[in-house]
C-alpha positions in Angstrom: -8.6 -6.2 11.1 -6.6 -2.9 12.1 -3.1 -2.1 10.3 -0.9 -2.2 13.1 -2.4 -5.6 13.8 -1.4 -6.9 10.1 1.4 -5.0 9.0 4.5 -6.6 7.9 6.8 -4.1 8.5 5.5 -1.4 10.9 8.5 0.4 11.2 7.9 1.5 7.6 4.3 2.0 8.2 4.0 5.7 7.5 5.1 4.6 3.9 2.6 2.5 3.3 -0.7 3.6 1.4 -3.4 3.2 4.0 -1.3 6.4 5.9 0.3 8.0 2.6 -3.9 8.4 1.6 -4.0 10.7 4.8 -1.3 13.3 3.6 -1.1 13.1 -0.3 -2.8 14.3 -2.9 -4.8 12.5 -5.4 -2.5 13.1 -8.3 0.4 11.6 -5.8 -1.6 8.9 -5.1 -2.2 8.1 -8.8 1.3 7.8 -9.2 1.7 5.3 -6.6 -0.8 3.0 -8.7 -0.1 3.7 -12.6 1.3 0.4 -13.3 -0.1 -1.5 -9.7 1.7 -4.9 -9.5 0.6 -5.3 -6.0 -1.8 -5.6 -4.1 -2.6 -5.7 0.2 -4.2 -8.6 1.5 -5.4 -6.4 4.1 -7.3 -3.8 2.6 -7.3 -4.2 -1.4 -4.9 -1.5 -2.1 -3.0 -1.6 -5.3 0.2 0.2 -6.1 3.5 -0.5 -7.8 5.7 -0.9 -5.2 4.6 -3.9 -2.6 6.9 -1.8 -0.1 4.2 0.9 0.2 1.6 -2.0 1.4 1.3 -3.7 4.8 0.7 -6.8 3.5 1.9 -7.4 -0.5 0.9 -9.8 -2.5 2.0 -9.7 -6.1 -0.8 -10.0 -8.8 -0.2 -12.7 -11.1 -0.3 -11.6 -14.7 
């Protein structure tokens, strides 16, 4: 499965987390996921925002 093949919104791509790991820092990254309450379907990622995934799914709590 490749992103541009599963992303939702690939004109916002270069928001998403699978690029933003490529250019930020660990401690930026951290940020993203303090309080994840989604998570990608396509590769596991878990932020806050389901507008920096591909493919958001929010996790039931």
């Amino acid at each position: 499965m490749t992103e541009e093949k599963t992303c939702n919104h690939p004109e916002e791509h270069e928001q998403h987390l699978c690029q933003l790991k490529k250019r930020l820092s660990r401690s930026e990254l951290n940020d993203l996921r303090k309080n994840p309450k989604y998570v990608c379907t396509g590769c596991g990622g878990r932020v806050d925002r389901g507008g920096n995934l591909c493919l958001p799914k929010r996790i039931k709590t």
